[in-house]
PDB file with one MODEL, atoms N, CA, C and O in Angstrom:
MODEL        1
ATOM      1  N   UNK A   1       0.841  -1.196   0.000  1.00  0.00           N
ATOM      2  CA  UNK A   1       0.000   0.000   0.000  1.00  0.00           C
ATOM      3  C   UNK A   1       0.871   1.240   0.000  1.00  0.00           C
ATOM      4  O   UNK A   1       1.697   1.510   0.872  1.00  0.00           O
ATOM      5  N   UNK A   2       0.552   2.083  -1.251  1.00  0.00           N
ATOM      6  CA  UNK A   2       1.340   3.413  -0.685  1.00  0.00           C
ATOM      7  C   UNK A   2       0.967   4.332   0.462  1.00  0.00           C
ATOM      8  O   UNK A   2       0.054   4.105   1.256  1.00  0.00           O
ATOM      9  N   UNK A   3       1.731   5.347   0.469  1.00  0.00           N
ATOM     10  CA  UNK A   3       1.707   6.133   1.701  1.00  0.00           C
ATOM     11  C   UNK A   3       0.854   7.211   1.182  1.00  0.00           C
ATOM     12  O   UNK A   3       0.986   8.281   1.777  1.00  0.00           O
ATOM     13  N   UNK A   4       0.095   7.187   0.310  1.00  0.00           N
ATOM     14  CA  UNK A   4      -0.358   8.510   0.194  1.00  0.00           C
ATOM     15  C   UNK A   4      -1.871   8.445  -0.043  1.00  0.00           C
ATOM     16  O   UNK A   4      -2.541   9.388  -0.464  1.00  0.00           O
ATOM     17  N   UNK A   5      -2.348   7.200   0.280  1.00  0.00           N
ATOM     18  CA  UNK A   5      -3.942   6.950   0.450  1.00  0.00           C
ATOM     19  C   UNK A   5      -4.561   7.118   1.791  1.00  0.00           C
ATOM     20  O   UNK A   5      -4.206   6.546   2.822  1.00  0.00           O
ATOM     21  N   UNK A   6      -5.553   7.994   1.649  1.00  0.00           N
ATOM     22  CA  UNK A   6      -6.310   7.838   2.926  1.00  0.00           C
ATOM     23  C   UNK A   6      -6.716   6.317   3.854  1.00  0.00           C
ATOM     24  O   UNK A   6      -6.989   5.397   3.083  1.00  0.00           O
ATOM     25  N   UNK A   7      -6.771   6.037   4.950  1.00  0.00           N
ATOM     26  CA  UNK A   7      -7.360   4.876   5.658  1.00  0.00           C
ATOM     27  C   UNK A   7      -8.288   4.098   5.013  1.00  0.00           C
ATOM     28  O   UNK A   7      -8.223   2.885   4.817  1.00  0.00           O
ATOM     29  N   UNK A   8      -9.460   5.127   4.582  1.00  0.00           N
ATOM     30  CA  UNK A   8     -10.809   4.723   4.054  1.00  0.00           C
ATOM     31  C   UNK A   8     -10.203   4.021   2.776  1.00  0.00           C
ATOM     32  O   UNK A   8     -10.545   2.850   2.616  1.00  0.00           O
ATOM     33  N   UNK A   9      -9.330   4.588   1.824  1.00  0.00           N
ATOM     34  CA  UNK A   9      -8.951   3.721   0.482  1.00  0.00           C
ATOM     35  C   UNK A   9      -8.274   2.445   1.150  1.00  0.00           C
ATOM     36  O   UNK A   9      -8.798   1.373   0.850  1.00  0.00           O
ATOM     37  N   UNK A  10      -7.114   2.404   2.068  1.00  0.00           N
ATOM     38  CA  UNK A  10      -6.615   1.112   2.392  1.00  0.00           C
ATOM     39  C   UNK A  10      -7.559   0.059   2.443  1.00  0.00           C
ATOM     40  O   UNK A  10      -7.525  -0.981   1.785  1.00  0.00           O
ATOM     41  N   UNK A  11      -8.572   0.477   3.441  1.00  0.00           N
ATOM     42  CA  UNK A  11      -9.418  -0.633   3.973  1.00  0.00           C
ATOM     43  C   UNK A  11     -10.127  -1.148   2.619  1.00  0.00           C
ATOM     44  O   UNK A  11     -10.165  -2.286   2.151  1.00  0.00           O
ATOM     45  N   UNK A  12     -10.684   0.078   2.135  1.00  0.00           N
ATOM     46  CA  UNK A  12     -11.498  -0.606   0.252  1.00  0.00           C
ATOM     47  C   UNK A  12     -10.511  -1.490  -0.107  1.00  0.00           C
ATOM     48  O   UNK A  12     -10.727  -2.672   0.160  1.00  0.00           O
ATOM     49  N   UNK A  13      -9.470  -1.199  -0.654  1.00  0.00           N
ATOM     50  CA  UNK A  13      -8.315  -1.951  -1.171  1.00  0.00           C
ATOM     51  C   UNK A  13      -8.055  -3.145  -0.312  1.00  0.00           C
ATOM     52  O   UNK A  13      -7.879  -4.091  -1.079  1.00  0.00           O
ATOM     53  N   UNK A  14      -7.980  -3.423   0.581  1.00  0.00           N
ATOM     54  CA  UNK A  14      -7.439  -4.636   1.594  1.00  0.00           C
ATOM     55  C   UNK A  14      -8.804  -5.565   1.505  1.00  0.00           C
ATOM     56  O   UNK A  14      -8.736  -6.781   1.686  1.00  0.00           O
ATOM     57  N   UNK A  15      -9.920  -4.962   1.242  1.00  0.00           N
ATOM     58  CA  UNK A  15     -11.009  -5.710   1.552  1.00  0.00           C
ATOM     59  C   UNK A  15     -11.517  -6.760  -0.330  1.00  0.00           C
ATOM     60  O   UNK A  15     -12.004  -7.853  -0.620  1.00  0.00           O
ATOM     61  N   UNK A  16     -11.034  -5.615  -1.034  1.00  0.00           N
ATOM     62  CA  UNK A  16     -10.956  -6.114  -2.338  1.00  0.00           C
ATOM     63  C   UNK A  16     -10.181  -6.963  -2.923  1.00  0.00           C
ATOM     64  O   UNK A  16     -10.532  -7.744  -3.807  1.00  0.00           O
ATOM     65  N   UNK A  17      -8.511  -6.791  -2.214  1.00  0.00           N
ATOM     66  CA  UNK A  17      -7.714  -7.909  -2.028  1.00  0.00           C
ATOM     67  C   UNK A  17      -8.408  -9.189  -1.165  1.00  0.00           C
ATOM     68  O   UNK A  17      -8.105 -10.293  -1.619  1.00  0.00           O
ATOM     69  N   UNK A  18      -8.819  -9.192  -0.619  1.00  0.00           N
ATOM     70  CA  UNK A  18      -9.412 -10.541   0.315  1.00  0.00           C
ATOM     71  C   UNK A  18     -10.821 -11.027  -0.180  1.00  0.00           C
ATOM     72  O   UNK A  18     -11.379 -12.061   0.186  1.00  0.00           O
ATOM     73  N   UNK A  19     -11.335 -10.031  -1.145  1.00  0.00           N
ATOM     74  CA  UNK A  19     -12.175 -11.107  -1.647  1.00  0.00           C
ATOM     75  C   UNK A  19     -12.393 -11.735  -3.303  1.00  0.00           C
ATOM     76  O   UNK A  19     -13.421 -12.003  -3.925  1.00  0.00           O
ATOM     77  N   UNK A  20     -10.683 -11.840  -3.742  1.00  0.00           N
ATOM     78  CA  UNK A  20     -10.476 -11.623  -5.094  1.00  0.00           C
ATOM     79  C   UNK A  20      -9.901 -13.149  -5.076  1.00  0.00           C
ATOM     80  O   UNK A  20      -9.304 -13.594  -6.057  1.00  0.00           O
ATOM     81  N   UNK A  21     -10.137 -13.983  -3.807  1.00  0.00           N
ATOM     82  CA  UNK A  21      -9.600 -15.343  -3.931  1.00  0.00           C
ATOM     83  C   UNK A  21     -10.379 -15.924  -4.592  1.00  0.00           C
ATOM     84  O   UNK A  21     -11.417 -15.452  -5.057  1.00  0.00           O
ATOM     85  N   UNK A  22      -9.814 -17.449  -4.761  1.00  0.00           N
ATOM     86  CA  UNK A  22     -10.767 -18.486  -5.089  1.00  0.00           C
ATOM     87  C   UNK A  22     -11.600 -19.088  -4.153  1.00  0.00           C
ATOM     88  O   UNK A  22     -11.494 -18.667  -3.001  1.00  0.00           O
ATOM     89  N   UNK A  23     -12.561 -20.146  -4.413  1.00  0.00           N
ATOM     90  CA  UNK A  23     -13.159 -20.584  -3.859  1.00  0.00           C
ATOM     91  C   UNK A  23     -12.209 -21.752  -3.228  1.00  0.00           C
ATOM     92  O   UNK A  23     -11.300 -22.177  -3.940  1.00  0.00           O
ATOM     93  N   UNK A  24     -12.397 -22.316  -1.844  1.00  0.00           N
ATOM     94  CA  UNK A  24     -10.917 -23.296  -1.030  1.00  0.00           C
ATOM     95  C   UNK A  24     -12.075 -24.158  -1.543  1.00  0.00           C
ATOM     96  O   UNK A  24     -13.219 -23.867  -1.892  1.00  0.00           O
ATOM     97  N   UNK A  25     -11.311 -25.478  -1.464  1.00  0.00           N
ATOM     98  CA  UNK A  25     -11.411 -26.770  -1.837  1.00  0.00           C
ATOM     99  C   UNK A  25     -12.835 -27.559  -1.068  1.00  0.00           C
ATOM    100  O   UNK A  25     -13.920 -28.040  -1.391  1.00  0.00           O
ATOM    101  N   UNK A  26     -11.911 -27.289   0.272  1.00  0.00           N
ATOM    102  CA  UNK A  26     -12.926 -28.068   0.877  1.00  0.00           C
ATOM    103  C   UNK A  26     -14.868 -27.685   1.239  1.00  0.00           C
ATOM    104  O   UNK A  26     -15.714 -28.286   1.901  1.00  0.00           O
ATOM    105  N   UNK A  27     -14.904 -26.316   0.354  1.00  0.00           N
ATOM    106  CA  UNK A  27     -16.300 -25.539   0.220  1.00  0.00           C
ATOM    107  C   UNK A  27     -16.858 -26.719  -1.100  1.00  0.00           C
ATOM    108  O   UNK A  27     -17.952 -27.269  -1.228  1.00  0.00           O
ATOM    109  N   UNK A  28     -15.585 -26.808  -1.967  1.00  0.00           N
ATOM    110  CA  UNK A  28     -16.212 -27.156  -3.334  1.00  0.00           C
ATOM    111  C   UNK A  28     -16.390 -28.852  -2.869  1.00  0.00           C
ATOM    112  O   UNK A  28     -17.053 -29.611  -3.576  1.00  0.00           O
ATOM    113  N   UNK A  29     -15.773 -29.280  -1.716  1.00  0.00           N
ATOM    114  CA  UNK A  29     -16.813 -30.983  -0.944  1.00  0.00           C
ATOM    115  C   UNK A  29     -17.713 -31.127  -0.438  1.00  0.00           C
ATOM    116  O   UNK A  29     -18.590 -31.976  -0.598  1.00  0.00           O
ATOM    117  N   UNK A  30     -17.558 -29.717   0.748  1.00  0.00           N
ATOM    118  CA  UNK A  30     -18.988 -29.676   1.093  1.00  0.00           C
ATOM    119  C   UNK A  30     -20.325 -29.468   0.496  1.00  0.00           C
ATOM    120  O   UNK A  30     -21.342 -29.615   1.175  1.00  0.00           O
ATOM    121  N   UNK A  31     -20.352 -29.193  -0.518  1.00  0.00           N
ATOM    122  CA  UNK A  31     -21.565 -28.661  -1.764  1.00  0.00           C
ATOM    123  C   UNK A  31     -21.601 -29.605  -2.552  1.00  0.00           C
ATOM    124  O   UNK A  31     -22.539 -29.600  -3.349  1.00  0.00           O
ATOM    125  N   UNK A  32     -20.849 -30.467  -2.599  1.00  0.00           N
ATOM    126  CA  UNK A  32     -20.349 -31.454  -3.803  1.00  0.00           C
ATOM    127  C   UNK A  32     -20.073 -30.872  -5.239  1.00  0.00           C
ATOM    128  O   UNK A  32     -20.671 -31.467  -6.134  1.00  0.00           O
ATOM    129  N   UNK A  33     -19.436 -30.028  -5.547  1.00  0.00           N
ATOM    130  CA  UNK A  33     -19.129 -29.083  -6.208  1.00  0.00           C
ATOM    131  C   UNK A  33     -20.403 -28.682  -6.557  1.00  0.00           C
ATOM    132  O   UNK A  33     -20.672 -29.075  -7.692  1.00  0.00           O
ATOM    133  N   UNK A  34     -21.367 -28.007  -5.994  1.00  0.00           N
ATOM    134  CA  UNK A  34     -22.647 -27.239  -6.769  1.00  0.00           C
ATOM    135  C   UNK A  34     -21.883 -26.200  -6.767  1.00  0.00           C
ATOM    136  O   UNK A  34     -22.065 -25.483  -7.751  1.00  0.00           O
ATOM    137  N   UNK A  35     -20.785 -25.696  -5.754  1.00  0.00           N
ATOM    138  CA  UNK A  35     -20.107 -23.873  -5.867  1.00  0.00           C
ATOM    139  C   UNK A  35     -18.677 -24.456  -6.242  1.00  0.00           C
ATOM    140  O   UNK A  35     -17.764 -24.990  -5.612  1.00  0.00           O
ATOM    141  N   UNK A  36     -18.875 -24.160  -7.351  1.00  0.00           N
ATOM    142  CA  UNK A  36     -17.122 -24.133  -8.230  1.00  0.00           C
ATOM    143  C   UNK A  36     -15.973 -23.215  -8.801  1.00  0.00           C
ATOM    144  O   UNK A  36     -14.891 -23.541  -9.289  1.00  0.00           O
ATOM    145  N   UNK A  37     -16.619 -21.776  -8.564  1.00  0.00           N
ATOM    146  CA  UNK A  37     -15.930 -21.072  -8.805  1.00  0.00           C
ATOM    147  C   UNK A  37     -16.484 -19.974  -7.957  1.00  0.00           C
ATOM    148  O   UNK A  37     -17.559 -20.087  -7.368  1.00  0.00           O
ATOM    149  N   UNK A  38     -15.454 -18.522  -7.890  1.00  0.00           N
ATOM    150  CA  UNK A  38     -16.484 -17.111  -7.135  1.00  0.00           C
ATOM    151  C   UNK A  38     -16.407 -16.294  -8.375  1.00  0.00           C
ATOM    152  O   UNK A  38     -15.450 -15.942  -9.064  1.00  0.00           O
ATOM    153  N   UNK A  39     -17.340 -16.148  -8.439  1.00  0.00           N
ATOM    154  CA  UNK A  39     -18.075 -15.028  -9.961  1.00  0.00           C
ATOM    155  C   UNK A  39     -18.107 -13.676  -9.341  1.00  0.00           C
ATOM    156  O   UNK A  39     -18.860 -12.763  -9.680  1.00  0.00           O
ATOM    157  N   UNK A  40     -17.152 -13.639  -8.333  1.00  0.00           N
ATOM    158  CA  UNK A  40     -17.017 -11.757  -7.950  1.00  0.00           C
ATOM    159  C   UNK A  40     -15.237 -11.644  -8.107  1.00  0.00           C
ATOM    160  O   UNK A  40     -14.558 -10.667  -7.793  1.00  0.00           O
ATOM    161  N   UNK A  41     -14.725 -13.004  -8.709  1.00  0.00           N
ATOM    162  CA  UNK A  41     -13.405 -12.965  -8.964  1.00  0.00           C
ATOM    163  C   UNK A  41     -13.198 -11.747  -9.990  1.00  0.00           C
ATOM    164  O   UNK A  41     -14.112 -11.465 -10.765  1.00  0.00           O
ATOM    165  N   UNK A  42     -11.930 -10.988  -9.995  1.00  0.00           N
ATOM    166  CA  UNK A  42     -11.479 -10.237 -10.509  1.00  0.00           C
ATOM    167  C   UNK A  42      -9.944 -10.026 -11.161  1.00  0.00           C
ATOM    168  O   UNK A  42      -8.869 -10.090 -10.565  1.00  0.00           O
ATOM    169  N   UNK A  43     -10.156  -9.797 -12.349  1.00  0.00           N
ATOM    170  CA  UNK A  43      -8.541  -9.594 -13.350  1.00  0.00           C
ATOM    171  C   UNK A  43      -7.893  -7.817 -13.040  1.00  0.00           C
ATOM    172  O   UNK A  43      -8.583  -6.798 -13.039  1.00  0.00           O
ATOM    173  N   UNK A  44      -6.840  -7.887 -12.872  1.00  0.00           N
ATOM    174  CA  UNK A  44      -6.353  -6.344 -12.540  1.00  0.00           C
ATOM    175  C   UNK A  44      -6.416  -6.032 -14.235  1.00  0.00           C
ATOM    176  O   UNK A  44      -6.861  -4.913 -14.490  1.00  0.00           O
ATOM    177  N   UNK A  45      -6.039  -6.853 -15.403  1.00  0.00           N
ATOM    178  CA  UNK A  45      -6.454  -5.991 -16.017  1.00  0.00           C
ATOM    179  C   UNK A  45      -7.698  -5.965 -16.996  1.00  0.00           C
ATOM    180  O   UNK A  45      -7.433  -5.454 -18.083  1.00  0.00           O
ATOM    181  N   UNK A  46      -9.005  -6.411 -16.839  1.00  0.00           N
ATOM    182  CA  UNK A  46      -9.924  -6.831 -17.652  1.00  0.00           C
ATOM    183  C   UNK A  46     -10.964  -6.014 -16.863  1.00  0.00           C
ATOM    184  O   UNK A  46     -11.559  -5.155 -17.514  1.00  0.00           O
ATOM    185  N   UNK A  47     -11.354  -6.186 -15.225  1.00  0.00           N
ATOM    186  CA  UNK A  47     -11.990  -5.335 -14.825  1.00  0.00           C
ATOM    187  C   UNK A  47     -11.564  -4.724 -13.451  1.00  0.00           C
ATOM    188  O   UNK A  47     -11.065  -5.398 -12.550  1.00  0.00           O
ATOM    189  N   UNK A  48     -11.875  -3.009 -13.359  1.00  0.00           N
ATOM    190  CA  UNK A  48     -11.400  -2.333 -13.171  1.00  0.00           C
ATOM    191  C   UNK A  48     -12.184  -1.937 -11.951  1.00  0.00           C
ATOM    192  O   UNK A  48     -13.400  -1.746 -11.990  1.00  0.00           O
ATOM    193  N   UNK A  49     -11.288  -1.794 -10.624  1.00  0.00           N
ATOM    194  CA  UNK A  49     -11.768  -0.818  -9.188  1.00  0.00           C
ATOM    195  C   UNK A  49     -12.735   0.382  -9.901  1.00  0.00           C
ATOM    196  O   UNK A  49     -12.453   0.901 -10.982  1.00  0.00           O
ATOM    197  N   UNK A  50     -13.945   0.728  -9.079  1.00  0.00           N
ATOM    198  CA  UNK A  50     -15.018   2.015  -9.617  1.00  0.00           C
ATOM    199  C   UNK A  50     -14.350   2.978  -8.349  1.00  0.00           C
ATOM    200  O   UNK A  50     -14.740   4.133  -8.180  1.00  0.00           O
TER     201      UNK A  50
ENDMDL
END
């Protein structure tokens, strides 16, 4: 993180980092894979922070 963002941007940013994972494994057993992927996944360059 640079030094020149307000708090309020870190936290957006930190929170957008943490939900840009995949889906863990053992979600895709418990469901029996009905949830196989997260469709709020994101490319840095295809789509873009608003």
């Amino acid at each position: 993180m640079g030094s020149r963002k307000s708090s309020f941007e870190k936290k957006f940013y930190m929170a957008k980092l943490r939900s840009n994972s995949p889906v863990p494994a053992w979600v895709m057993l418990r469901t029996n894979r009905e949830v196989r992927f997260n469709y709020k996944r994101r490319d840095w360059r295809h789509r873009k922070l608003r």
